[in-house]
KEVEXLO-473143 format. One record per residue: x, y, z of N, C-alpha, C, O in turn; residue number from 1; residue in three letters. Coordinates in steps of 0.001 Angstrom, whole numbers, plus 500000, padded with zeros to 6 digits. Example, Ala and Ser with C-alpha at 12.3 -4.5 7.8 and 13.67 -1.06 7.14 Angstrom:
% KEVEXLO-473143
      n_x      n_y      n_z     ca_x     ca_y     ca_z      c_x      c_y      c_z      o_x      o_y      o_z     k     r
   513190   494310   507800   512300   495500   507800   513200   496700   507800   514236   496681   508465     1   Ala
   512850   497750   507080   513670   498940   507140   512900   500030   507870   513409   501138   508039     2   Ser
//
This chain:
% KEVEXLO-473143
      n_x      n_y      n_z     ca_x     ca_y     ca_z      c_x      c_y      c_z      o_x      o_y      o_z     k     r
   773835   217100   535926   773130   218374   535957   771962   218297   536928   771354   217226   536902     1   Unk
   771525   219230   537788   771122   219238   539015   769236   219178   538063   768270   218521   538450     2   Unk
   769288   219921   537053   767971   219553   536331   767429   218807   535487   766310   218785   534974     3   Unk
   768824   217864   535343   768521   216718   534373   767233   215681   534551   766933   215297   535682     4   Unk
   766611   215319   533579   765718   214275   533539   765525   212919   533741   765398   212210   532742     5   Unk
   765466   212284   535155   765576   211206   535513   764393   209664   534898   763362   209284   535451     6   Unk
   764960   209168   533797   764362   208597   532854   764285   207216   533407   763592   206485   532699     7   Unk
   764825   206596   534539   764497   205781   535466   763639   205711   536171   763381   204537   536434     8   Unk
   762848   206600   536779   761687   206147   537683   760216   206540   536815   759771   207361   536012     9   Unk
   759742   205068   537768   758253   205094   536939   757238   206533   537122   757079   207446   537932    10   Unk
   756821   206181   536132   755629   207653   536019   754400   207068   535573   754181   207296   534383    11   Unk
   753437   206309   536225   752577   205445   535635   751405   206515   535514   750530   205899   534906    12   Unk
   751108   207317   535678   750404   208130   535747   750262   209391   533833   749346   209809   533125    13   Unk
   751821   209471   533839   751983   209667   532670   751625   209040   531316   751325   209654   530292    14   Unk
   751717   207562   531503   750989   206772   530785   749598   207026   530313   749224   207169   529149    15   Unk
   748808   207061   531541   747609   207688   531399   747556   209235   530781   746754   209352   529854    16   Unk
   748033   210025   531024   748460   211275   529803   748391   210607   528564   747376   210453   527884    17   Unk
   749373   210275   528349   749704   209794   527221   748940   208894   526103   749113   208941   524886    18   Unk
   748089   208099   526803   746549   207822   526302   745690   208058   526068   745052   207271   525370    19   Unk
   745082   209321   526501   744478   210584   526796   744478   211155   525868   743516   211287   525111    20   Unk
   745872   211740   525701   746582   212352   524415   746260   211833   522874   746099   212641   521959    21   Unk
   746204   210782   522734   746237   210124   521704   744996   209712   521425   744567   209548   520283    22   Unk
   744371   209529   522460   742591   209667   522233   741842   211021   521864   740636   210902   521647    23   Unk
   742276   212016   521786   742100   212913   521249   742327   213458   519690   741871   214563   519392    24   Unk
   743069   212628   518662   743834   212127   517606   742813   211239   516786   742613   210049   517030    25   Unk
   742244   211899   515870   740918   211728   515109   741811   210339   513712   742333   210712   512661    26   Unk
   741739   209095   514096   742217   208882   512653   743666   208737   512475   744316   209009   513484    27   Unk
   744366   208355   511387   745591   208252   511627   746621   209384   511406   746818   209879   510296    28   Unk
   747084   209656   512212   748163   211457   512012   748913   211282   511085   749655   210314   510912    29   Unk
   748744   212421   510265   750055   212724   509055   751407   212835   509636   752286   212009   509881    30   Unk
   751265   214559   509832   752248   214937   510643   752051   214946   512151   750932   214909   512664    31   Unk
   753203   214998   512847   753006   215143   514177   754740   215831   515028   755863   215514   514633    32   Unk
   754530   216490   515845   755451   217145   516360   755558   217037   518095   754805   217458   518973    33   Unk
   756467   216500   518135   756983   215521   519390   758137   216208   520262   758898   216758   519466    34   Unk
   758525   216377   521433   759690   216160   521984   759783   214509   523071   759613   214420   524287    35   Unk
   760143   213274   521960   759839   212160   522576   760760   211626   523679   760543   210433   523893    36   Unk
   761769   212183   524479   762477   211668   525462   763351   210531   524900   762867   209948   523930    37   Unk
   764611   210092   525358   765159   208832   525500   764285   207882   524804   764402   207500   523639    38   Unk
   763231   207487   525822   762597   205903   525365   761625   206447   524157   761149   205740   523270    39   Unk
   761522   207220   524246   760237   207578   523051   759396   206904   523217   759293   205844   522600    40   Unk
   758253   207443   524393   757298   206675   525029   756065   207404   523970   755077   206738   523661    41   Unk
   756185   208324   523646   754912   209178   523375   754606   208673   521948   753412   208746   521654    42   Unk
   755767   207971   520602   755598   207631   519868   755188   206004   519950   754511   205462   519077    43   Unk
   755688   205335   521100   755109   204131   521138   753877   204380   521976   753668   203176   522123    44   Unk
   753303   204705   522367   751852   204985   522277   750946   205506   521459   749761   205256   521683    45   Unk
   751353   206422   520231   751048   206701   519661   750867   205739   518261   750118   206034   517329    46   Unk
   751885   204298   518341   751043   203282   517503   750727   202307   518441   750388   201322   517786    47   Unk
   750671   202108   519388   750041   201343   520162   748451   201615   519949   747646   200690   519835    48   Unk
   748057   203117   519903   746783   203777   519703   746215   203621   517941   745169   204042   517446    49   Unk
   747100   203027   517435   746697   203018   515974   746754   204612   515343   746069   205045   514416    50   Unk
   747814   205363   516162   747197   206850   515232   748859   207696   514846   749220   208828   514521    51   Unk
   749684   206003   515190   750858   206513   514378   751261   205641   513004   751501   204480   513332    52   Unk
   751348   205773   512130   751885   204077   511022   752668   204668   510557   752649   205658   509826    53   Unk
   753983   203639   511271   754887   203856   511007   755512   203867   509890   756736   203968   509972    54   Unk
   754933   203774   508600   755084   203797   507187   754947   204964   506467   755691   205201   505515    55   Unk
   753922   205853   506879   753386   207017   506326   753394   208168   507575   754208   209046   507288    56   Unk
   753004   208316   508333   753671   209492   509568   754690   210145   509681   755757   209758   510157    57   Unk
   754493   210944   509350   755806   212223   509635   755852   212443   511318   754886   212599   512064    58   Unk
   757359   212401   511686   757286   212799   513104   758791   214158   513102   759958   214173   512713    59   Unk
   757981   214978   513683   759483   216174   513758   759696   215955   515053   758798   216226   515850    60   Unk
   760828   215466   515458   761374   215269   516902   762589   216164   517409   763635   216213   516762    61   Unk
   762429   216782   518449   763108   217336   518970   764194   217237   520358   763659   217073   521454    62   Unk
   765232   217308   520310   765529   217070   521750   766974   217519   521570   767814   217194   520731    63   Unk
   767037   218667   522977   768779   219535   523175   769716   218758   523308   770732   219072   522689    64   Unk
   769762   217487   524127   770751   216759   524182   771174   215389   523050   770763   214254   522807    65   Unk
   772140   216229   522627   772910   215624   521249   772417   213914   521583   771468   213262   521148    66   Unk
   773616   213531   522625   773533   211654   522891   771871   211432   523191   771145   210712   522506    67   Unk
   771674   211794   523737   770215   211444   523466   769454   211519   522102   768938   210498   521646    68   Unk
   769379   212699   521452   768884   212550   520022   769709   211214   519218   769026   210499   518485    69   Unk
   770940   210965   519358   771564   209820   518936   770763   208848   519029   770266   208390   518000    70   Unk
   770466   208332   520235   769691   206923   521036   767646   207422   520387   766841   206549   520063    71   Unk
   767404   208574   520380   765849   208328   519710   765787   207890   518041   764952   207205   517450    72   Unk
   766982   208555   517555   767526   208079   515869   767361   206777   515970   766479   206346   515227    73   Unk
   768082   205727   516853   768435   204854   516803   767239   203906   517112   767239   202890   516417    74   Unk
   766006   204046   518193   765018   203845   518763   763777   203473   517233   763111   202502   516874    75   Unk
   764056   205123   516641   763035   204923   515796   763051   204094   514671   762087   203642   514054    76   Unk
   764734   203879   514387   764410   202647   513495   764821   201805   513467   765518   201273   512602    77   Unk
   764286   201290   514972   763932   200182   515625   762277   199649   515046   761903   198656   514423    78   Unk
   761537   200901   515628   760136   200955   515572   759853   201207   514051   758719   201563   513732    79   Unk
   760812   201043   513101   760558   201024   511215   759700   202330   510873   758852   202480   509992    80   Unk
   760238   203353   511963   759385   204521   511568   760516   205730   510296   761491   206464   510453    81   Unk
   759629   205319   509105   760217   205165   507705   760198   207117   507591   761007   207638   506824    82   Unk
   759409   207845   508257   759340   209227   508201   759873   210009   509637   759210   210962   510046    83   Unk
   760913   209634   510269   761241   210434   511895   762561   210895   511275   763536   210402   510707    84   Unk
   761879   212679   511866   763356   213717   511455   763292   214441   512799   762511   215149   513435    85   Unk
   764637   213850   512918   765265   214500   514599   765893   215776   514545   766687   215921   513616    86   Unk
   765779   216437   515077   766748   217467   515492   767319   217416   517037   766780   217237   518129    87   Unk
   768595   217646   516624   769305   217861   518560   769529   219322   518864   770674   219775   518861    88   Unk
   768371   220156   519152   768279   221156   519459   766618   221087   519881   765690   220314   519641    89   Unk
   766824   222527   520758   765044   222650   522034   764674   223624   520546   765231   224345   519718    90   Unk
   762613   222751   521087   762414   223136   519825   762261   224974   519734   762162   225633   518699    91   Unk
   762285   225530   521264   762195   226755   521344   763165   227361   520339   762836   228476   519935    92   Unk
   764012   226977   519975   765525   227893   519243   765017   228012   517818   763833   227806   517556    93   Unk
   765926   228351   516882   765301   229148   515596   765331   227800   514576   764827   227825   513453    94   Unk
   765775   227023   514956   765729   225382   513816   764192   225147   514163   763316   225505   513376    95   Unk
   763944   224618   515203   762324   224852   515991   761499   225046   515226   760939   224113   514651    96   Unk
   761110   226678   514944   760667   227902   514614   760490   227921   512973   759493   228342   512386    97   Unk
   761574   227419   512415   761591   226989   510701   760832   225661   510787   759749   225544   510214    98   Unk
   761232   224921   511305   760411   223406   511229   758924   224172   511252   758332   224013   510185    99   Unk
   758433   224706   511911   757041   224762   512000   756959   225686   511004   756272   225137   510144   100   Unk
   757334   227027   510531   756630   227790   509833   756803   226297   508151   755811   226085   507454   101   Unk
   757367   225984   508037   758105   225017   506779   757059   224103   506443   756670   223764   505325   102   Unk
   756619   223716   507697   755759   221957   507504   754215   222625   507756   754127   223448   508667   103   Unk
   752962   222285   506951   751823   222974   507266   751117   221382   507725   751402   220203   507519   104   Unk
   749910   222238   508550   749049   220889   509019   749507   220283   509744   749844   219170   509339   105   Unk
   749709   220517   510766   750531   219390   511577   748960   219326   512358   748277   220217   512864   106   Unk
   748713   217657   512179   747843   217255   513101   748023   217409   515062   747226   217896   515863   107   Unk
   748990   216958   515233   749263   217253   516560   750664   217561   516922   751724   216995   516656   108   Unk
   750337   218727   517673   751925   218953   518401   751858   219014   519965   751015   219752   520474   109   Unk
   752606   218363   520665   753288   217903   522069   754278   218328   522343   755324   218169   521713   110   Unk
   754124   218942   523327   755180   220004   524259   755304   219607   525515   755095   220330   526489   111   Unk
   755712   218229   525555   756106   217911   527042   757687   218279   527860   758836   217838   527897   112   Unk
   756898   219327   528421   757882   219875   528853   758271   219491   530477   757828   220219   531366   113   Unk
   758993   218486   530763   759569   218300   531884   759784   218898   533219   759964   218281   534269   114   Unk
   759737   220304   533029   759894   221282   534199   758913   222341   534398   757721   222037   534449   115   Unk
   759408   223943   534555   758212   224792   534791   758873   225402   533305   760023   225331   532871   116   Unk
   757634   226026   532729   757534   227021   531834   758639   228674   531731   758125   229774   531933   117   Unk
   760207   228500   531377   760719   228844   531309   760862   229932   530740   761134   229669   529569   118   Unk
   760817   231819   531003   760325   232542   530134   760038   232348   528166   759142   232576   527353   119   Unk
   761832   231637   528187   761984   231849   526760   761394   231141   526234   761313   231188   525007   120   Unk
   760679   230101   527059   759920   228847   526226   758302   229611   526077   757519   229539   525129   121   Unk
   758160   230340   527380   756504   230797   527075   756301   231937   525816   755345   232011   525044   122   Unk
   757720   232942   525876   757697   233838   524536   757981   232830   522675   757814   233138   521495   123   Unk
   758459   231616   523410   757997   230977   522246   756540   230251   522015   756138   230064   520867   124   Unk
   755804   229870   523108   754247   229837   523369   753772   230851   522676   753583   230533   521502   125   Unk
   753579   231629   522853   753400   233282   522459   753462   233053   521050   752516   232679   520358   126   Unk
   754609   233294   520664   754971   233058   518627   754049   232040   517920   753322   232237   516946   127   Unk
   754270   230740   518734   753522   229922   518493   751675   229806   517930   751027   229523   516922   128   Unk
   751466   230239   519357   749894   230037   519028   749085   230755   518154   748010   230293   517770   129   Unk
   749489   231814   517812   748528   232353   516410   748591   231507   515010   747672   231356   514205   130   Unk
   749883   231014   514940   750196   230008   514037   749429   228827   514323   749000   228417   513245   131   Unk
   749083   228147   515185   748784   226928   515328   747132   227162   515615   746606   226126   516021   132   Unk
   746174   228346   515483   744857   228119   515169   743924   227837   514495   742805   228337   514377   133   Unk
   744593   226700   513876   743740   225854   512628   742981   225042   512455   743754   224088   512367   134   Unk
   741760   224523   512294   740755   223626   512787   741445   222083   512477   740832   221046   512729   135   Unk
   742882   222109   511864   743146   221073   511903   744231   220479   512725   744836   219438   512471   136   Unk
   744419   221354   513849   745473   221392   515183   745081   220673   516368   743901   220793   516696   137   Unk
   746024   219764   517263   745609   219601   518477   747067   220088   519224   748123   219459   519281   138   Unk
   746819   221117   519645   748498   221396   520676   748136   221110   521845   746960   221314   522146   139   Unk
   748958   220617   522715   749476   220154   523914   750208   219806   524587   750850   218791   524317   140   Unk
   750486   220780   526185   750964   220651   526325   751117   220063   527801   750091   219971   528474   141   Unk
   752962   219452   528622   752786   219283   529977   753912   219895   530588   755047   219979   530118   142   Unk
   753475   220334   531729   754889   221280   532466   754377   221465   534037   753197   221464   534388   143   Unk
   755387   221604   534793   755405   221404   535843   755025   222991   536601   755495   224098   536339   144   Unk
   753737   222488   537878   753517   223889   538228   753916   223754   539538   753255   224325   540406   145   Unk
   754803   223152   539810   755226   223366   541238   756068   224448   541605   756827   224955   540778   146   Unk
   755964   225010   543281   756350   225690   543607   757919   226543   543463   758294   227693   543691   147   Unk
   758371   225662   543109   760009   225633   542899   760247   226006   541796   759846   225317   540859   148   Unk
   761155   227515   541485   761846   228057   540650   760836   228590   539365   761160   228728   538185   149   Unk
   759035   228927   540224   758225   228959   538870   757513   230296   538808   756596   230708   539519   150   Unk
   758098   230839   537869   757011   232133   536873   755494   232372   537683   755165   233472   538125   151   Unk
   755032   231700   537741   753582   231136   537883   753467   231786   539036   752743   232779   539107   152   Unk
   754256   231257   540252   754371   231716   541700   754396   232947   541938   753723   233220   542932   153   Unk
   754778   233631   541561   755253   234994   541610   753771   235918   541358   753336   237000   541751   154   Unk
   753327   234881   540528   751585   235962   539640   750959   235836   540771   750382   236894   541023   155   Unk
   750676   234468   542166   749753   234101   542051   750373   233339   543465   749970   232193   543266   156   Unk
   750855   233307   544319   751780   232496   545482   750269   231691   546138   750601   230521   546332   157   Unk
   748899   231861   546506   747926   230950   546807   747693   230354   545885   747897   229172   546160   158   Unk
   747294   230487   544666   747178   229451   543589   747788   227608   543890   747249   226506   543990   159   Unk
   749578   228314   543954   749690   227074   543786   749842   226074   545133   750055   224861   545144   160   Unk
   749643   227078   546364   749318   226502   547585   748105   225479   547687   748179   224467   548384   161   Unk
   747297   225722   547151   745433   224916   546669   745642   224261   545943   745005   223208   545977   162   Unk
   746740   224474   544736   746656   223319   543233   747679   222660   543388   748657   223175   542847   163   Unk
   747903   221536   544012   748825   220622   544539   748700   219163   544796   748935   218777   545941   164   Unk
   748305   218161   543736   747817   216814   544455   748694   215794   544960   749873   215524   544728   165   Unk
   748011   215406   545547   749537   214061   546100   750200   213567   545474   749748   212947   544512   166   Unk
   750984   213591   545616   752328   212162   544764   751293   211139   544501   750477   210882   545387   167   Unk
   751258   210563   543415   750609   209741   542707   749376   209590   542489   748789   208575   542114   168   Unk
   748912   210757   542760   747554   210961   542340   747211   212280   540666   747958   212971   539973   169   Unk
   745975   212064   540684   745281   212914   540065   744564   213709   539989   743622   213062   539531   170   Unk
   743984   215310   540131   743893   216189   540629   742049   215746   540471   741869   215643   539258   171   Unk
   741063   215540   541012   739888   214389   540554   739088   216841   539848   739509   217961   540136   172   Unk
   738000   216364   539020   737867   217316   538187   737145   218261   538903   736666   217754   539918   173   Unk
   736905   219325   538784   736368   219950   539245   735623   221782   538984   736537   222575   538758   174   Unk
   734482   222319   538990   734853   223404   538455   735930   224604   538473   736431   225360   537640   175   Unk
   736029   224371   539934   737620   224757   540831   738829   224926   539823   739386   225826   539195   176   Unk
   738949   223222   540068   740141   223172   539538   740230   223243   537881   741255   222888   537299   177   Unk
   739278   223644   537309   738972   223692   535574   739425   225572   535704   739481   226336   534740   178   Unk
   739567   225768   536479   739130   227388   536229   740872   227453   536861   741728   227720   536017   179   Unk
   741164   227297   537787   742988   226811   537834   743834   226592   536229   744678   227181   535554   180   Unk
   743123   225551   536170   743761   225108   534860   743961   225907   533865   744905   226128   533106   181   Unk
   742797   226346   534012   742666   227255   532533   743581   228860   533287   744110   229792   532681   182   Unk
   743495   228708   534222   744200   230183   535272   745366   230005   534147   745207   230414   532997   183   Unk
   746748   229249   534663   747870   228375   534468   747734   228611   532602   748730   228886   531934   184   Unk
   746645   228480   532122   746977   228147   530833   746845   229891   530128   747387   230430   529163   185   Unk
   746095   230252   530908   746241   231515   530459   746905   232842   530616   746836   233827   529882   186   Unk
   747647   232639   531869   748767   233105   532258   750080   232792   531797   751151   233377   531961   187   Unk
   749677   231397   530980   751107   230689   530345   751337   231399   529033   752348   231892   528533   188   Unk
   749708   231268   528511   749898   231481   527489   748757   232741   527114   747560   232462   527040   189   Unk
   749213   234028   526906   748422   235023   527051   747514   235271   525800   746729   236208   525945   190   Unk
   747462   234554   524490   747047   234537   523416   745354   233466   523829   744310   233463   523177   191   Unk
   745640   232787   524947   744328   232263   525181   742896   233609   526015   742950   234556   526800   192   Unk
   742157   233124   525479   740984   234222   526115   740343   233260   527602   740201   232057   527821   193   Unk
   740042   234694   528512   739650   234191   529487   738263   233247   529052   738153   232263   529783   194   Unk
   737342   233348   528151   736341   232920   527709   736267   231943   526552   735341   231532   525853   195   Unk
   738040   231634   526615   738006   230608   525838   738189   229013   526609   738267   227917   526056   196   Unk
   738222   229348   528079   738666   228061   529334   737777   226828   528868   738310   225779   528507   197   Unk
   736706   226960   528886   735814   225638   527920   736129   224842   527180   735801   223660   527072   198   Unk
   737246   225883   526248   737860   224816   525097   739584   224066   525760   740657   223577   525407   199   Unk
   739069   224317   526488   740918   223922   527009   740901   222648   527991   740281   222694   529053   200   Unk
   741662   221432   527552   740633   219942   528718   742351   219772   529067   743238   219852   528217   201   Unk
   742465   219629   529900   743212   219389   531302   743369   218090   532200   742281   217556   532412   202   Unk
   744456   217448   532780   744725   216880   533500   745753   217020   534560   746883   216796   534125   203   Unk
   745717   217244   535491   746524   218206   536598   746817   216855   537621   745936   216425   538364   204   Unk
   748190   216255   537543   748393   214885   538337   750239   215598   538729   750935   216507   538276   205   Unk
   750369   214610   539731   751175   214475   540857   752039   212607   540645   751748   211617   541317   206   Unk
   753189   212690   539410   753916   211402   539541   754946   210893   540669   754878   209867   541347   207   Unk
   755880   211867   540673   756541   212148   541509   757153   213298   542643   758218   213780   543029   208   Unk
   756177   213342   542798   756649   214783   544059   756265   216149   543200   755833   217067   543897   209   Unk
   756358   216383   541884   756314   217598   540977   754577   217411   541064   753997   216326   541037   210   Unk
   754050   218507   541153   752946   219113   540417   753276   219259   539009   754227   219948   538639   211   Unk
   752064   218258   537756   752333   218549   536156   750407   219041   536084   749386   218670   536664   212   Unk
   750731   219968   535106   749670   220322   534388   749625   219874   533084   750126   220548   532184   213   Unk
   748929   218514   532817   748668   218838   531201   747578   218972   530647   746541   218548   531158   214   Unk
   747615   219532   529604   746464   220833   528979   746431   220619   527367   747552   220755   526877   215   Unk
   745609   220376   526613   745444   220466   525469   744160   221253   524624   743085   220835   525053   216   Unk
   744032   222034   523799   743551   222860   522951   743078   222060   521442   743943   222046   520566   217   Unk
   741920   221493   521174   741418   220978   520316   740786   221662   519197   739643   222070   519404   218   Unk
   741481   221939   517653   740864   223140   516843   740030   222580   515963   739386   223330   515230   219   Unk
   739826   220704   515825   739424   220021   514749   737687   220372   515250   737086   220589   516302   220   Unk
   737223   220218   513112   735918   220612   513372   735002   219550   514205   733993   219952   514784   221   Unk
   735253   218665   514229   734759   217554   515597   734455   217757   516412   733395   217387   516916   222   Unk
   735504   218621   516997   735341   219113   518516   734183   219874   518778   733903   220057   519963   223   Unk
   733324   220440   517750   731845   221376   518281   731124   221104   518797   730534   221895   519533   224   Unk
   730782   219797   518679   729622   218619   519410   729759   219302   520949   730868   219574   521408   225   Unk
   728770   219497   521540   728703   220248   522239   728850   221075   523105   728609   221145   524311   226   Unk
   729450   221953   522048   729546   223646   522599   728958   224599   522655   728254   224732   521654   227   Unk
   728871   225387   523351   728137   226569   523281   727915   227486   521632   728652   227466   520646   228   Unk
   727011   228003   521789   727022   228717   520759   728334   229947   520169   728683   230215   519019   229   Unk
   728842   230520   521572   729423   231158   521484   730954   230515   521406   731913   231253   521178   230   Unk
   731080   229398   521568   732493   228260   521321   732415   228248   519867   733298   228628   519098   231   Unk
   731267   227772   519563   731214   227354   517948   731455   228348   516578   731875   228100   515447   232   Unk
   731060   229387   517133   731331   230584   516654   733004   231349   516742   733387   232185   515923   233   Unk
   733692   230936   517703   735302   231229   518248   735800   230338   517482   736863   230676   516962   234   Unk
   735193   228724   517070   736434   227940   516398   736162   228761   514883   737013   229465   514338   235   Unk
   734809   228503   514357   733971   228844   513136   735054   229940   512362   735568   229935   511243   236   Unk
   735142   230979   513657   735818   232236   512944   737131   231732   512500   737542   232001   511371   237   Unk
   738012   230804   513572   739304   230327   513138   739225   229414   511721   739998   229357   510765   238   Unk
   738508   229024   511879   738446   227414   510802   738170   228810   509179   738558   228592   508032   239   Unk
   737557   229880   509568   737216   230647   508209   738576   231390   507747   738954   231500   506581   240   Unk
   739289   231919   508995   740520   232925   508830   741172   232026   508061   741496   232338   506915   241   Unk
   741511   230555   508677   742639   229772   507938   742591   229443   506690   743529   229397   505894   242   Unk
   740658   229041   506383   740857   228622   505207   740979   230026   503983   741195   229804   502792   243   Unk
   740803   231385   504527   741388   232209   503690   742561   232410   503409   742767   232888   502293   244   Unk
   743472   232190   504097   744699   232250   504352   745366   231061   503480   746443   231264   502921   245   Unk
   744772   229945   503387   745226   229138   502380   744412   229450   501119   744636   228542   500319   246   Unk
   743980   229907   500854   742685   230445   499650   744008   231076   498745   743806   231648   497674   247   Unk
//
């Protein structure tokens, strides 16, 4: 398949994501919601980081291709991970969609998404994020903003002419490129407020030839340490809605 996922070449850069990721992960995760690839890199970093144990962690794993979900089954209990429930289906589809409304609290969910942001995947973005504004959420996600075959382009054709870093680099930070990021994240995902870009931390790198954006949204009460007044007040209101909602 001309879009298949080439699980052979290094992505050392991703690594660094992936550390990143997990440094953001307060403590050891209950639940957690994954699409972990073949090698299931994201779960072996995730006890490499001490914030998966493999004894008590729930992991909902997802992935469309059947033989592959076979080989992560097989992976995980390797790694004696006593709580991993696979599904071989994208988590966009309606199995997806039950997993999440079903399981509450999910400490972190990961949406590494391999390519560009595919309508049906962003109208599941969309569904998604009102559900997932809970002070006890970290969603995140990675997807490719390169020029080729992307949504994005069409909004915005200079954007992604400027937001482009070299093959093997990392996009170095900037207010620029924070306000890109958050562009991308809010065009991705229209449930984000333009005045919510502050809360949204970003890493915009170049592994192989693809432009990836990854982007994560932090709802834990931790995260206030210093924010604006008017941040603290945006989570405050979420952290109050939810806990009525479980009330």
């Amino acid at each position: 398949m001309a879009n298949e996922y080439n699980y052979d070449v290094d992505r050392p850069i991703k690594g660094f994501v992936r550390n990143q990721l997990w440094s953001r992960v307060k403590g050891t995760a209950k639940k957690v919601l994954l699409l972990p690839g073949r090698d299931c890199l994201d779960i072996k970093a995730g006890i490499d980081a001490g914030k998966i144990n493999p004894k008590t962690t729930e992991l909902y794993l997802f992935e469309s291709r059947k033989d592959i979900a076979k080989i992560i089954r097989a992976n995980c209990k390797k790694m004696g991970l006593r709580h991993a429930y696979i599904y071989p289906t994208s988590v966009h589809k309606e199995v997806g969609k039950d997993v999440i409304e079903s399981v509450e609290n999910f400490d972190l969910m990961f949406f590494d998404f391999c390519g560009y942001v595919k309508p049906e995947i962003i109208d599941f973005l969309e569904w998604l994020c009102p559900k997932t504004q809970d002070p006890a959420n970290i969603i995140a996600f990675t997807f490719s903003v390169g020029l080729r075959n992307n949504p994005l382009y069409n909004l915005d054709p200079q954007f992604n002419k400027t937001f482009h870093p070299p093959t093997g680099s990392i996009c170095p930070w900037s207010s620029e490129t924070k306000d890109k990021a958050a562009w991308t994240a809010q065009k991705t995902l229209k449930t984000i407020k333009k005045t919510d870009k502050d809360l949204i931390d970003f890493i915009h790198y170049n592994d192989t030839g693809s432009p990836m954006l990854f982007f994560s949204i932090d709802f834990t009460e931790g995260n206030l340490q210093g924010l604006s007044p008017y941040q603290k007040a945006w989570i405050t209101r979420r952290h109050n809605s939810a806990m009525k909602k479980a009330a």
